[in-house]
N, CA, C and O atoms as a Tinker XYZ file with bonds, in Angstrom:
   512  protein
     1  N    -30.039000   61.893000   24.276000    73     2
     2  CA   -30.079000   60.451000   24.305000    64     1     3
     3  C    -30.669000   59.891000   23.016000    63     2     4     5
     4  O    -30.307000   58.790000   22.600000    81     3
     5  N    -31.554000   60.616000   22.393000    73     3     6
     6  CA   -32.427000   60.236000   21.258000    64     5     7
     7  C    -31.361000   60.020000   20.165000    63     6     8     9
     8  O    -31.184000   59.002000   19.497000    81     7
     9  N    -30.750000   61.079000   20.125000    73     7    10
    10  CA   -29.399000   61.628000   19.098000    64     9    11
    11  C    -27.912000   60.216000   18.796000    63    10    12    13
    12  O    -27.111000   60.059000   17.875000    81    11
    13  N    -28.159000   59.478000   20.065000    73    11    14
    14  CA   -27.397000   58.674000   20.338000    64    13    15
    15  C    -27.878000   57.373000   19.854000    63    14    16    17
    16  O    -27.255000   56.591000   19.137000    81    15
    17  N    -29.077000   57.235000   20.338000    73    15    18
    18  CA   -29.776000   56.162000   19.806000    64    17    19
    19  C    -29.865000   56.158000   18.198000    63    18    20    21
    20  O    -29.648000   55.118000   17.577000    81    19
    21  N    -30.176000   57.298000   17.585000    73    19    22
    22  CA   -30.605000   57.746000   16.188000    64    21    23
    23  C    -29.179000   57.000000   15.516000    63    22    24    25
    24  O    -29.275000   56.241000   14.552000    81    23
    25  N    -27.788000   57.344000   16.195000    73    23    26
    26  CA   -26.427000   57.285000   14.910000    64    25    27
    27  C    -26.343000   55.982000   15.695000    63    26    28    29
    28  O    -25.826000   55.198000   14.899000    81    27
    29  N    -26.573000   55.345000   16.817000    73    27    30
    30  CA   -26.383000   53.924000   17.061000    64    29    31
    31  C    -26.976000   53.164000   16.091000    63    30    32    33
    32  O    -26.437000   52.163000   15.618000    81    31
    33  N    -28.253000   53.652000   15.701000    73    31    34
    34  CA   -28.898000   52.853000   14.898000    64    33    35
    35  C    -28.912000   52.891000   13.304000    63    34    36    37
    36  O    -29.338000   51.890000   12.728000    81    35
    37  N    -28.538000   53.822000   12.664000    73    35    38
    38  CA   -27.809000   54.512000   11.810000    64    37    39
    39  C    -27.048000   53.777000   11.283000    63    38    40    41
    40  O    -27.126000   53.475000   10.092000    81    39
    41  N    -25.834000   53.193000   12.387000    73    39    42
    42  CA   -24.560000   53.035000   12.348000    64    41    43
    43  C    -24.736000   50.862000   11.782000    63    42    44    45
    44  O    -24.208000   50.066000   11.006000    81    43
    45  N    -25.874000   50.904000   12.887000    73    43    46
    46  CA   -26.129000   49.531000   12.907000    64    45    47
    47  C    -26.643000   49.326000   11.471000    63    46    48    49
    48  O    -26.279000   48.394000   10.754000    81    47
    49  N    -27.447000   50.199000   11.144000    73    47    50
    50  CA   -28.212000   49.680000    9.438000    64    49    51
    51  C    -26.922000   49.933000    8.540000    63    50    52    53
    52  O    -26.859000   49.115000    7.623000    81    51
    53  N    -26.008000   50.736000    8.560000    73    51    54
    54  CA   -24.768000   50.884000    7.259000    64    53    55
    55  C    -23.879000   49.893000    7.339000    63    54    56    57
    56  O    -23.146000   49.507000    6.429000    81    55
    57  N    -23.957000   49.386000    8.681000    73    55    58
    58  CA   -22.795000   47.887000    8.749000    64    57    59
    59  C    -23.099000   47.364000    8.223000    63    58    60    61
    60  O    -22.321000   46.729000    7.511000    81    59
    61  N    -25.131000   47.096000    8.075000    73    59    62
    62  CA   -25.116000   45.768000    8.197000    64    61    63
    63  C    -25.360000   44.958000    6.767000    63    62    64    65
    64  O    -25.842000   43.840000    6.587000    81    63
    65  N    -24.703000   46.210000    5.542000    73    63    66
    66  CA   -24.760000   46.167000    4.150000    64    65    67
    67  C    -23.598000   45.382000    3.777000    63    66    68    69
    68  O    -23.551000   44.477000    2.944000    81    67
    69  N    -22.615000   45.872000    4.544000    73    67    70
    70  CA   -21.785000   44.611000    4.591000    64    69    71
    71  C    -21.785000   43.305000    5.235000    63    70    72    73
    72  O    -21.187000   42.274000    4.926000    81    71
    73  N    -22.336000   43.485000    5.901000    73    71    74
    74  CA   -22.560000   41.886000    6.817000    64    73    75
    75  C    -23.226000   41.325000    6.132000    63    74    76    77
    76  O    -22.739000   40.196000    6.057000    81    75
    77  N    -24.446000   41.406000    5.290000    73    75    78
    78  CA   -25.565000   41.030000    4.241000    64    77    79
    79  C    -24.789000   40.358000    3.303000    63    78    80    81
    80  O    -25.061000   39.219000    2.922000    81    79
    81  N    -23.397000   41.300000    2.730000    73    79    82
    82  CA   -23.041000   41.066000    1.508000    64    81    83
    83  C    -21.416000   40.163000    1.746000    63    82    84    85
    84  O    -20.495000   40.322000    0.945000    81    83
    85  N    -21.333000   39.496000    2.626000    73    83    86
    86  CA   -19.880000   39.690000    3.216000    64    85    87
    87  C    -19.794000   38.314000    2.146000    63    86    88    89
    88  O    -18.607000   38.065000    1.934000    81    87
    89  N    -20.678000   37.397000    1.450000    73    87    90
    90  CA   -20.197000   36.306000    0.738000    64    89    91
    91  C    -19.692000   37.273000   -0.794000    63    90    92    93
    92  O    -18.758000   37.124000   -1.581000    81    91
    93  N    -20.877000   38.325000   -0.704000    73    91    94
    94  CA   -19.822000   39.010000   -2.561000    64    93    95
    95  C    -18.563000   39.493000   -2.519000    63    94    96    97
    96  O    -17.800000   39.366000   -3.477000    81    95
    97  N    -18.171000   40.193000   -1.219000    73    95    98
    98  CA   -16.854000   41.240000   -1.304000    64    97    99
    99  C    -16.195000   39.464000   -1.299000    63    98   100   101
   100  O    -15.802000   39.066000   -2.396000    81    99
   101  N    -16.115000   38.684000   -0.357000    73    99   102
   102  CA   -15.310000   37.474000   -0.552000    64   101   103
   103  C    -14.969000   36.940000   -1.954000    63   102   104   105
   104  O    -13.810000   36.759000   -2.328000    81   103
   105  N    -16.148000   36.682000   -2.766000    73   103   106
   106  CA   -16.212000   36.261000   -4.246000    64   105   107
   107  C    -15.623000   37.175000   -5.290000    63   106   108   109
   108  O    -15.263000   36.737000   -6.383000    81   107
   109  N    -15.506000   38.685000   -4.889000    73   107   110
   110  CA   -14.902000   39.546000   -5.598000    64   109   111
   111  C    -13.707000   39.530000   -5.459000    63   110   112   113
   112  O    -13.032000   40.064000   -6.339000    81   111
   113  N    -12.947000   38.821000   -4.137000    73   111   114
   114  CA   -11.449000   39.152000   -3.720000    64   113   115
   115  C    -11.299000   37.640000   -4.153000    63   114   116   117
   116  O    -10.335000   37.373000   -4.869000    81   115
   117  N    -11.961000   36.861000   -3.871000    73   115   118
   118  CA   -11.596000   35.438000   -4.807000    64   117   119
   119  C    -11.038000   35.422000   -6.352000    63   118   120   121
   120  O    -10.082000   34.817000   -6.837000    81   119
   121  N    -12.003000   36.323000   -6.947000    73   119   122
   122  CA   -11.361000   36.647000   -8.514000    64   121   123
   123  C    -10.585000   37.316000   -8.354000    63   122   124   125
   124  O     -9.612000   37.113000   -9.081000    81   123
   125  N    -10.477000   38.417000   -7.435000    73   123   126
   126  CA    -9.034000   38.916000   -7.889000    64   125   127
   127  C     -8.066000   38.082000   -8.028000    63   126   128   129
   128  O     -7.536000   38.010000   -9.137000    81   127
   129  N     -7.591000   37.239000   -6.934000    73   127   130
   130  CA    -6.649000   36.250000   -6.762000    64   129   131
   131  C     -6.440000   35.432000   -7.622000    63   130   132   133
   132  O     -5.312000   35.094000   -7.978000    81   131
   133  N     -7.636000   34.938000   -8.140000    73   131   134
   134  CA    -7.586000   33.886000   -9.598000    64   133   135
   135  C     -7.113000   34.941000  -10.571000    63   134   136   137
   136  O     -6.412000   34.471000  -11.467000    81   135
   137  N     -7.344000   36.433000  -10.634000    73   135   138
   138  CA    -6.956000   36.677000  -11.606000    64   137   139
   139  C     -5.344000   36.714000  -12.019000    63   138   140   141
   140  O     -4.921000   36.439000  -13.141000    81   139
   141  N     -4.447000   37.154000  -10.758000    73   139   142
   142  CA    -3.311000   37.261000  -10.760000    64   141   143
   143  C     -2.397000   36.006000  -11.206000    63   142   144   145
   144  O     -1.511000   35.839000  -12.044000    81   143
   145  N     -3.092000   35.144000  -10.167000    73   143   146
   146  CA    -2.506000   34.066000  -10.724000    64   145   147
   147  C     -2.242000   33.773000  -12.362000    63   146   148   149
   148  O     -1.242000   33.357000  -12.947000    81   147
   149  N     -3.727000   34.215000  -12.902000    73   147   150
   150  CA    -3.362000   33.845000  -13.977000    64   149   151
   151  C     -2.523000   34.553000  -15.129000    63   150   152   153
   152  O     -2.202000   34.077000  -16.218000    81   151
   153  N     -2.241000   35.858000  -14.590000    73   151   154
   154  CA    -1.406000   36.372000  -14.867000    64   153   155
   155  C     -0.113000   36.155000  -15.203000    63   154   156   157
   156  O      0.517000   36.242000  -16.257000    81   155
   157  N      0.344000   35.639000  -13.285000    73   155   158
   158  CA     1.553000   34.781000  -13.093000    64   157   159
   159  C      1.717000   33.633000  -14.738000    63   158   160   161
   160  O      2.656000   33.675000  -15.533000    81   159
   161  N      0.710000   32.885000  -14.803000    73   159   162
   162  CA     0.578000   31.503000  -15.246000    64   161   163
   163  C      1.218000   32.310000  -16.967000    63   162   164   165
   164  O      2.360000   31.984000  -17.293000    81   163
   165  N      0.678000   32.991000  -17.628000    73   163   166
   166  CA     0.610000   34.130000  -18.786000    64   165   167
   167  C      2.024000   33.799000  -18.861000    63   166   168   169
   168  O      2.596000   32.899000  -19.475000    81   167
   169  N      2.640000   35.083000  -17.805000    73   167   170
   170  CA     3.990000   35.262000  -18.165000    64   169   171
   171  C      5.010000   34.151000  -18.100000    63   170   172   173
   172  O      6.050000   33.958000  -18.729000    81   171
   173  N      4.545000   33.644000  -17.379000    73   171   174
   174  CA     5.463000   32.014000  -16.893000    64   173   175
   175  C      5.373000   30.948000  -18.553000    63   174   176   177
   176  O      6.211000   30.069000  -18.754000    81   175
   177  N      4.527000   31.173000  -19.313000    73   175   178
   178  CA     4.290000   30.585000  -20.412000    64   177   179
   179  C      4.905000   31.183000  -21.668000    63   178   180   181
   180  O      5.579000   30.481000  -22.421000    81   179
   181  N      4.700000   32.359000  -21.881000    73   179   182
   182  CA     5.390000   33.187000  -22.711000    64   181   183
   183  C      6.826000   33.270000  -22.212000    63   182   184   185
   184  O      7.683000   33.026000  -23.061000    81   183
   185  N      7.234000   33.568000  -20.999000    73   183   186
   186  CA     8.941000   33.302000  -21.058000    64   185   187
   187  C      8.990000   32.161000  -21.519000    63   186   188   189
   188  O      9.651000   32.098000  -22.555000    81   187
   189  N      8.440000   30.967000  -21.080000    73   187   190
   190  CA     9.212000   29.659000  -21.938000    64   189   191
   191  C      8.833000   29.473000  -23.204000    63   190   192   193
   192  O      9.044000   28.313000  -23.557000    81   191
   193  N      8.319000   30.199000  -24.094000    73   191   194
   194  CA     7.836000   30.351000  -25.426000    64   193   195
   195  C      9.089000   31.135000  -25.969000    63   194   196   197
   196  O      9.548000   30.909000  -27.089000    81   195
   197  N      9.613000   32.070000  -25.108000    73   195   198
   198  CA    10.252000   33.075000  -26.121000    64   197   199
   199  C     11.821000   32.506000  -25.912000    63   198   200   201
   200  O     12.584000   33.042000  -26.716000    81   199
   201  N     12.507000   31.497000  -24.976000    73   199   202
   202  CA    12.938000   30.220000  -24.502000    64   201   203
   203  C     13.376000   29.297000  -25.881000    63   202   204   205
   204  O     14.426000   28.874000  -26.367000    81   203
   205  N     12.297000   29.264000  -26.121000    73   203   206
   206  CA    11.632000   27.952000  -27.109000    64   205   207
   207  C     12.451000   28.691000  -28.342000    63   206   208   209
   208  O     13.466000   28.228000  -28.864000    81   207
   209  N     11.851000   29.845000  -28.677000    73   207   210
   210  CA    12.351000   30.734000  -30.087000    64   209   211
   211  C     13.555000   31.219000  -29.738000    63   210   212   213
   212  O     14.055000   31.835000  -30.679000    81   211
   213  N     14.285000   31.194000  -28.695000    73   211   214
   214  CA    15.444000   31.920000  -29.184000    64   213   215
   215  C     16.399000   30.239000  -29.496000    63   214   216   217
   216  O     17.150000   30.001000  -30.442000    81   215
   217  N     16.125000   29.565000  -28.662000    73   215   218
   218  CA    16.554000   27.762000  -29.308000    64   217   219
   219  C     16.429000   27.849000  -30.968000    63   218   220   221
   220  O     17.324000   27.874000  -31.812000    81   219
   221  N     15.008000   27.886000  -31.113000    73   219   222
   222  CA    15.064000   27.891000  -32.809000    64   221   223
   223  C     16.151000   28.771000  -33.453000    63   222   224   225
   224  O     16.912000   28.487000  -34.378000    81   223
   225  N     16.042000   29.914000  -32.739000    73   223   226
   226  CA    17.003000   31.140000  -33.812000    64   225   227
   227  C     18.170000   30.672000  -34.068000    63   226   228   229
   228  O     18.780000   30.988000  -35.090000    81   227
   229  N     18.889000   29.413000  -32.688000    73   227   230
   230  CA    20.288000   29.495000  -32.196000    64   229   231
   231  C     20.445000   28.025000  -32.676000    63   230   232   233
   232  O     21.125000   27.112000  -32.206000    81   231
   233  N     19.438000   28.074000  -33.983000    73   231   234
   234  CA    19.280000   26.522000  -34.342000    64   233   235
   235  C     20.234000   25.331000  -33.320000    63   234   236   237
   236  O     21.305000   24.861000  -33.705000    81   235
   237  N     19.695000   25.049000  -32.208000    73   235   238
   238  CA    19.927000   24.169000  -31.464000    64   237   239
   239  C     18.710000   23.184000  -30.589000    63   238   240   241
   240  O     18.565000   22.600000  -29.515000    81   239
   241  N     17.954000   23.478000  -31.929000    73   239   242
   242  CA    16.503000   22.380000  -31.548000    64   241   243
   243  C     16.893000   21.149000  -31.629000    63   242   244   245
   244  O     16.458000   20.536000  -30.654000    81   243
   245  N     17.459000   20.536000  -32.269000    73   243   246
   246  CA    18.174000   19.227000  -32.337000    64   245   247
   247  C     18.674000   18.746000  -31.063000    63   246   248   249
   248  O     18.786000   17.521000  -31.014000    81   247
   249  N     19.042000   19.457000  -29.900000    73   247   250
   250  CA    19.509000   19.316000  -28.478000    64   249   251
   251  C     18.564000   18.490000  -27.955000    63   250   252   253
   252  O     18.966000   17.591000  -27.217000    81   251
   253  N     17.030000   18.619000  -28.238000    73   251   254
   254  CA    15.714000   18.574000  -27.500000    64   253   255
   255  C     15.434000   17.105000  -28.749000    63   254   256   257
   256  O     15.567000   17.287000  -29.959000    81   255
   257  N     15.166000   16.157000  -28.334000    73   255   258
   258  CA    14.997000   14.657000  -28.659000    64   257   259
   259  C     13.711000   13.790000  -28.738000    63   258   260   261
   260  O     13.303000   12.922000  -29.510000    81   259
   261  N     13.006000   14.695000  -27.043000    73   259   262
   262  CA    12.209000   13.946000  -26.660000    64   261   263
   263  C     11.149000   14.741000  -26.109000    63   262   264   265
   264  O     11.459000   15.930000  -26.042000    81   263
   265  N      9.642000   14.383000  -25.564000    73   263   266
   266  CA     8.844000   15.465000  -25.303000    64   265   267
   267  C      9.370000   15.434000  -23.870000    63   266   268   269
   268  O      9.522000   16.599000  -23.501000    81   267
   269  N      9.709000   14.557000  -22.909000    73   267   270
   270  CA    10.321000   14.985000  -21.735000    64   269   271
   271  C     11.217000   16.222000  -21.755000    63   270   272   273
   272  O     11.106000   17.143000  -20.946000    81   271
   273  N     12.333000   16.160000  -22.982000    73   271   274
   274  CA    12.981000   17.455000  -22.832000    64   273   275
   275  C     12.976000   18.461000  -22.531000    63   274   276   277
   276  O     13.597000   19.115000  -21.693000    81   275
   277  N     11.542000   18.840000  -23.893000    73   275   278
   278  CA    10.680000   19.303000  -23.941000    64   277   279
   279  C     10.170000   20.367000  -22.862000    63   278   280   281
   280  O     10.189000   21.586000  -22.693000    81   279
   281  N      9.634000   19.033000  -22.129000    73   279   282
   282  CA     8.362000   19.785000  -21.325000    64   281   283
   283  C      9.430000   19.771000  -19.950000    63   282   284   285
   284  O      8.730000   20.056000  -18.979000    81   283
   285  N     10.516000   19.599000  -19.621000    73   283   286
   286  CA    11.279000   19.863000  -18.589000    64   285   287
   287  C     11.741000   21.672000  -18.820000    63   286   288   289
   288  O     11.583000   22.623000  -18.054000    81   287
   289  N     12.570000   21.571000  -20.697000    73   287   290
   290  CA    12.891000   22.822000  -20.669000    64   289   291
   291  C     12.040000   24.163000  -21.200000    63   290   292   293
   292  O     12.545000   25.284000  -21.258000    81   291
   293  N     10.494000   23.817000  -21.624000    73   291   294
   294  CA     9.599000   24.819000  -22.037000    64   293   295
   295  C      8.655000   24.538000  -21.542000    63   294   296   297
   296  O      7.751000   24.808000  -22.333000    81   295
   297  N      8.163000   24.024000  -20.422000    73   295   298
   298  CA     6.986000   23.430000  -20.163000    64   297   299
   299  C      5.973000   22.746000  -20.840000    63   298   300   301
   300  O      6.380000   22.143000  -21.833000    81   299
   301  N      4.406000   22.626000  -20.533000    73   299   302
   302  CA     3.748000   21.920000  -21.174000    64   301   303
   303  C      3.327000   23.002000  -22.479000    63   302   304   305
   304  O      3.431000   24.227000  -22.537000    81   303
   305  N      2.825000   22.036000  -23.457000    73   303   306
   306  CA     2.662000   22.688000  -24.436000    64   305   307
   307  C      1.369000   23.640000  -24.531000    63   306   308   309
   308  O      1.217000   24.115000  -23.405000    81   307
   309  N      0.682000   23.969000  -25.130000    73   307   310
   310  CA    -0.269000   25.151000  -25.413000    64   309   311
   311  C     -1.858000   23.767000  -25.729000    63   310   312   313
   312  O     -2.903000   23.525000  -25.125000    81   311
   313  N     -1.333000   23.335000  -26.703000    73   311   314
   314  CA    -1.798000   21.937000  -27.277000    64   313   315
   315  C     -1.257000   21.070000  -27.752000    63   314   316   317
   316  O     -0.305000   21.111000  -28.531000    81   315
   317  N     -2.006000   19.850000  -27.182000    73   315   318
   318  CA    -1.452000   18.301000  -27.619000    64   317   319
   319  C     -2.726000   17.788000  -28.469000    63   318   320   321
   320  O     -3.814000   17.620000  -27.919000    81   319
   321  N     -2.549000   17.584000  -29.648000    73   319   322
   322  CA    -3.170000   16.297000  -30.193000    64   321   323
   323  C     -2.709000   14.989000  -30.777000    63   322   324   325
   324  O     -1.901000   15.099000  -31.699000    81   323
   325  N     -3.117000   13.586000  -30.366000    73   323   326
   326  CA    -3.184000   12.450000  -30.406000    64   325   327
   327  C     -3.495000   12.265000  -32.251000    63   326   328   329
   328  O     -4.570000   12.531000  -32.789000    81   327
   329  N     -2.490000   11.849000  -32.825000    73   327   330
   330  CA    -2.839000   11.337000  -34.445000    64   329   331
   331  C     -3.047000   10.157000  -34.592000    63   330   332   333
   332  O     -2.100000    9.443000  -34.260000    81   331
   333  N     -4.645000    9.246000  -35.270000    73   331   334
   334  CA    -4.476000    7.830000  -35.217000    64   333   335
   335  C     -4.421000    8.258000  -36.787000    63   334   336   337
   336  O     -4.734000    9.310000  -37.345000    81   335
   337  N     -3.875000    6.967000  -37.305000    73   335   338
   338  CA    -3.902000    6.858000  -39.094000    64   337   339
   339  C     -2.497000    6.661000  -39.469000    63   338   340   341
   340  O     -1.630000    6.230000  -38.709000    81   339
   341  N     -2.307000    7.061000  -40.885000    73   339   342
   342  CA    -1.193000    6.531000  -41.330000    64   341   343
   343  C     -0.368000    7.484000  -41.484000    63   342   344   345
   344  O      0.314000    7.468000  -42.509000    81   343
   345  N     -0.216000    8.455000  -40.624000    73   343   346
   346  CA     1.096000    9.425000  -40.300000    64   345   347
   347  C      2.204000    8.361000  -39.802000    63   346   348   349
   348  O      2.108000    7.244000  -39.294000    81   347
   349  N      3.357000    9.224000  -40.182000    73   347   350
   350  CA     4.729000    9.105000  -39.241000    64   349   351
   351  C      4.809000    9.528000  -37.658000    63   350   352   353
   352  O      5.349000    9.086000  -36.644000    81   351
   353  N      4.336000   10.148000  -37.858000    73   351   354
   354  CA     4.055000   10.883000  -36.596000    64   353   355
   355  C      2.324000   10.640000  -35.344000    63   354   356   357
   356  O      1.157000   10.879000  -35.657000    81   355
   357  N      2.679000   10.292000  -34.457000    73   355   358
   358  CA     1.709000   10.294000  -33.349000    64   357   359
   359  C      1.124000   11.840000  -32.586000    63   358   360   361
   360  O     -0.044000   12.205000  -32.446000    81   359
   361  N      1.775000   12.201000  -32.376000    73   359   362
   362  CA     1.226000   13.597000  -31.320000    64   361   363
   363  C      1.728000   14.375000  -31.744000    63   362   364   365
   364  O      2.892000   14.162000  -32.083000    81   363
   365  N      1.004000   16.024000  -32.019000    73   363   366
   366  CA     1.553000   16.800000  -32.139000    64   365   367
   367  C      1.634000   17.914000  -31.212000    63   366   368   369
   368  O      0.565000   17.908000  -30.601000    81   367
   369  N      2.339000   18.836000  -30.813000    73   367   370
   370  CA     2.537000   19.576000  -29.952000    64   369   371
   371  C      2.235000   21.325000  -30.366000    63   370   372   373
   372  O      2.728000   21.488000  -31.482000    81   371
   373  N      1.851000   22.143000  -30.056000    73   371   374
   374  CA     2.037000   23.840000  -30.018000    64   373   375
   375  C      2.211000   24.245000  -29.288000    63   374   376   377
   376  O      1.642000   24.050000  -28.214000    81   375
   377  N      3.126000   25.047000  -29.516000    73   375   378
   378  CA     3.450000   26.565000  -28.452000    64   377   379
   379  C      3.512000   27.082000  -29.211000    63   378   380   381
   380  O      3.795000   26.850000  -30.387000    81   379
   381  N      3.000000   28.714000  -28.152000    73   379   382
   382  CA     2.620000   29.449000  -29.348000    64   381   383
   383  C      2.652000   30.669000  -27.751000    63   382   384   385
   384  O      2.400000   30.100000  -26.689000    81   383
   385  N      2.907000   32.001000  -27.685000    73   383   386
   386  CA     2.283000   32.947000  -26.762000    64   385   387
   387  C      0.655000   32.772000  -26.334000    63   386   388   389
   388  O     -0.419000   32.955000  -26.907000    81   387
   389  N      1.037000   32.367000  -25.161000    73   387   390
   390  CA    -0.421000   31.995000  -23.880000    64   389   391
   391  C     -1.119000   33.202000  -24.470000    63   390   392   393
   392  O     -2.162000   32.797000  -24.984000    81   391
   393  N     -0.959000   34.848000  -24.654000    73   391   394
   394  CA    -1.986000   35.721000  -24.674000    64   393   395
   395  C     -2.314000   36.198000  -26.240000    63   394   396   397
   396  O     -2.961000   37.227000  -26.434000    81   395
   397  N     -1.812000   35.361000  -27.370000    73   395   398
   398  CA    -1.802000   35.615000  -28.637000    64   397   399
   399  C     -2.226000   34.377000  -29.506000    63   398   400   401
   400  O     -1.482000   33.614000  -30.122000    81   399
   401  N     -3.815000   34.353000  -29.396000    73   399   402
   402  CA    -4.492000   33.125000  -30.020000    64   401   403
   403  C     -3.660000   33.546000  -31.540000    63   402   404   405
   404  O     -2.782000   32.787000  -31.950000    81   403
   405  N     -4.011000   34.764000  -32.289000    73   403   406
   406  CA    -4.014000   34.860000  -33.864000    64   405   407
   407  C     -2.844000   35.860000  -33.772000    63   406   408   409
   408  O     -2.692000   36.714000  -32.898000    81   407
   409  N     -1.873000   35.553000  -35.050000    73   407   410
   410  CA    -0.797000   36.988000  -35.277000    64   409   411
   411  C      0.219000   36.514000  -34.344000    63   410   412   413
   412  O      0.819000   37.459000  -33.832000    81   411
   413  N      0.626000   35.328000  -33.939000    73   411   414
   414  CA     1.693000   34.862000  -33.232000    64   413   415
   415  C      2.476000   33.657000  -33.786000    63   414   416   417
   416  O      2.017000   32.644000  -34.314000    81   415
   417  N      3.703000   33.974000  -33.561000    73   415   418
   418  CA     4.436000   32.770000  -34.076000    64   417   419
   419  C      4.094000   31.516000  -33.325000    63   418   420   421
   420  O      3.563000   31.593000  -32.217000    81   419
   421  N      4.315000   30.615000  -33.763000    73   419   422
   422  CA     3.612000   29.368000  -33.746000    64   421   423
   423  C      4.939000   28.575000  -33.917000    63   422   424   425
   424  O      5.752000   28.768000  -34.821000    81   423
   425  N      5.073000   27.376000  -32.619000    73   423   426
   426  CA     6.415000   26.263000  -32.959000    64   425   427
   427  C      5.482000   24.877000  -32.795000    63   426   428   429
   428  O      4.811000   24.563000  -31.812000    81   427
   429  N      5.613000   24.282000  -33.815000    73   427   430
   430  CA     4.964000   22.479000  -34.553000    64   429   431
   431  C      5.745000   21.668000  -34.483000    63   430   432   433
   432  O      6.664000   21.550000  -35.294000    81   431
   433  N      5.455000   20.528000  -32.972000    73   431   434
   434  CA     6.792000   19.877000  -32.500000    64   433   435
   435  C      5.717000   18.131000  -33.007000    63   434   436   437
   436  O      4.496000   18.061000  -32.870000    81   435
   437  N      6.376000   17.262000  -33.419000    73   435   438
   438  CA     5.664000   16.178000  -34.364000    64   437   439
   439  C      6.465000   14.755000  -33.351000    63   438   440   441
   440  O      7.647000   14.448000  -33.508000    81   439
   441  N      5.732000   14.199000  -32.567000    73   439   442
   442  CA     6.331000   13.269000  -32.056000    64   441   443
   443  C      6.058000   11.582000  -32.660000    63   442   444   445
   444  O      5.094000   11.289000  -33.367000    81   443
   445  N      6.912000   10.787000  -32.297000    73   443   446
   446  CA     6.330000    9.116000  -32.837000    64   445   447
   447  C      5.421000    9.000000  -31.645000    63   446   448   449
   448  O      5.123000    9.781000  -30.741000    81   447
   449  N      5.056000    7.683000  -31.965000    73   447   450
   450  CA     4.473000    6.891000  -30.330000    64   449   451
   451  C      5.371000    6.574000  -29.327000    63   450   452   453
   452  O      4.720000    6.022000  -28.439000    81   451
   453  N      6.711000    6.655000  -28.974000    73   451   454
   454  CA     7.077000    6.377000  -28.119000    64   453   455
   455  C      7.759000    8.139000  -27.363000    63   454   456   457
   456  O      8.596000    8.098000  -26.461000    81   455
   457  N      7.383000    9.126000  -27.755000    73   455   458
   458  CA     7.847000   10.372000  -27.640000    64   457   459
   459  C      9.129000   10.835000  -27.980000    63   458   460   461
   460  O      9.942000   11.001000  -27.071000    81   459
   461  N      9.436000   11.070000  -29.140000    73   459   462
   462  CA    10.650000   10.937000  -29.992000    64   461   463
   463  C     10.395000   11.991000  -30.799000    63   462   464   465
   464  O      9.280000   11.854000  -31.303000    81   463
   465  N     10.954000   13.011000  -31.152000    73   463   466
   466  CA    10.684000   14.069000  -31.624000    64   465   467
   467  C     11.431000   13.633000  -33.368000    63   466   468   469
   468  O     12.582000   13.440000  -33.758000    81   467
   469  N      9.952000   13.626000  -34.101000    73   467   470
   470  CA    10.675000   13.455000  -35.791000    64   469   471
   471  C     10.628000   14.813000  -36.652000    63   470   472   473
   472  O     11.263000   14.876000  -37.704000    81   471
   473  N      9.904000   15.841000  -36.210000    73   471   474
   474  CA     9.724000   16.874000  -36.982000    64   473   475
   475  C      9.133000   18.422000  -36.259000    63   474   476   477
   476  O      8.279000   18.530000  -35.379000    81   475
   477  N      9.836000   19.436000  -36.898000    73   475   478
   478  CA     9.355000   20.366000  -36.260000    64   477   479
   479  C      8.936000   21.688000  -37.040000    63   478   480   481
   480  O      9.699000   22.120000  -37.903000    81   479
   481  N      7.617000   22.408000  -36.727000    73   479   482
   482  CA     7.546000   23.781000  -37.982000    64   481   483
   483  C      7.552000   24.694000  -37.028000    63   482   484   485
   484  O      7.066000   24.450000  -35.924000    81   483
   485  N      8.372000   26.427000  -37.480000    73   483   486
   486  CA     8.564000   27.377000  -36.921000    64   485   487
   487  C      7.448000   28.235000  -37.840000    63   486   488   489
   488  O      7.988000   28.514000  -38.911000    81   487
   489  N      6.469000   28.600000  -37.798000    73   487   490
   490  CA     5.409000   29.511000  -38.323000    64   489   491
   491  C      5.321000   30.580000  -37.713000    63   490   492   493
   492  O      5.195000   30.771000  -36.503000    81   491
   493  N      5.419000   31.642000  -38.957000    73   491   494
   494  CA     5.890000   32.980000  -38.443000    64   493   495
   495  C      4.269000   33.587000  -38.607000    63   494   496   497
   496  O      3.537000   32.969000  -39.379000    81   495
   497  N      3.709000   34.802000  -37.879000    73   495   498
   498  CA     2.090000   34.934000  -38.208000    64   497   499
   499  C      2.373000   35.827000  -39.715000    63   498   500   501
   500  O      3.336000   36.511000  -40.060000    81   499
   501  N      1.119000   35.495000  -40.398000    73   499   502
   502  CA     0.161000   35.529000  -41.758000    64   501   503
   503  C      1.127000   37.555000  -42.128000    63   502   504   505
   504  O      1.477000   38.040000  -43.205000    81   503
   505  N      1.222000   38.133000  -40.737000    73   503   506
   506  CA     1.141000   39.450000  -41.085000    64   505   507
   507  C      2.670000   39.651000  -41.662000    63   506   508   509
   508  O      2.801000   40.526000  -42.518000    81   507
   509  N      3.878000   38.883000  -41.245000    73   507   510
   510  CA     5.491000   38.989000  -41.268000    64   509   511
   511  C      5.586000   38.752000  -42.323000    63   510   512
   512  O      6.699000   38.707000  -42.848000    81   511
């Protein structure tokens, strides 16, 4: 009976390391999930990047007018900045590969103020 009591109780203290901890294993399976996603998010960005460059190759950027086009047929951009001053141009746009800050080609989409696409640079990285 002792023997019984001993692994009952045994049994009760090894559970109850998880029961203690049941908010970390949660927070650990939480990141996993965020991580995938962002995974998902990665590749979902780079296909429409590489999208984007085979347009350039097939010089048929001229098709694309407007940032609606744009962001219908490559999604949102990587970065947007707002130009005040005496440019031609208002906003500029990058895409560029979601997992390749440096050593990646780079596309420089140059909009007016009303989203009108006036100019565009294809930058190949420093190493090509």
């Amino acid at each position: 009976m002792r023997f019984i009591l001993f692994i009952l109780f045994i049994s009760f203290l090894s559970s109850g390391c998880s029961i203690f901890h049941v908010q970390e294993i949660v927070r650990i399976q939480d990141v996993s999930a965020n991580m995938d996603k962002q995974k998902k998010y990665v590749d979902v960005k780079n296909k429409e990047f590489e999208k984007l460059l085979k347009i350039i190759k097939e010089e048929k950027i001229s098709d694309y007018k407007s940032q609606g086009s744009f962001v219908k047929s490559f999604g949102d951009p990587i970065f947007e900045k707002k130009v005040k001053g005496q440019e031609k141009y208002s906003e500029v746009w990058l895409y560029r590969y979601c997992d390749k800050m440096f050593g990646s080609e780079k596309v420089y989409l140059y909009f007016d103020d009303v989203g009108n696409l006036i100019k565009w640079e294809h930058r190949l990285p420093k190493s090509q």
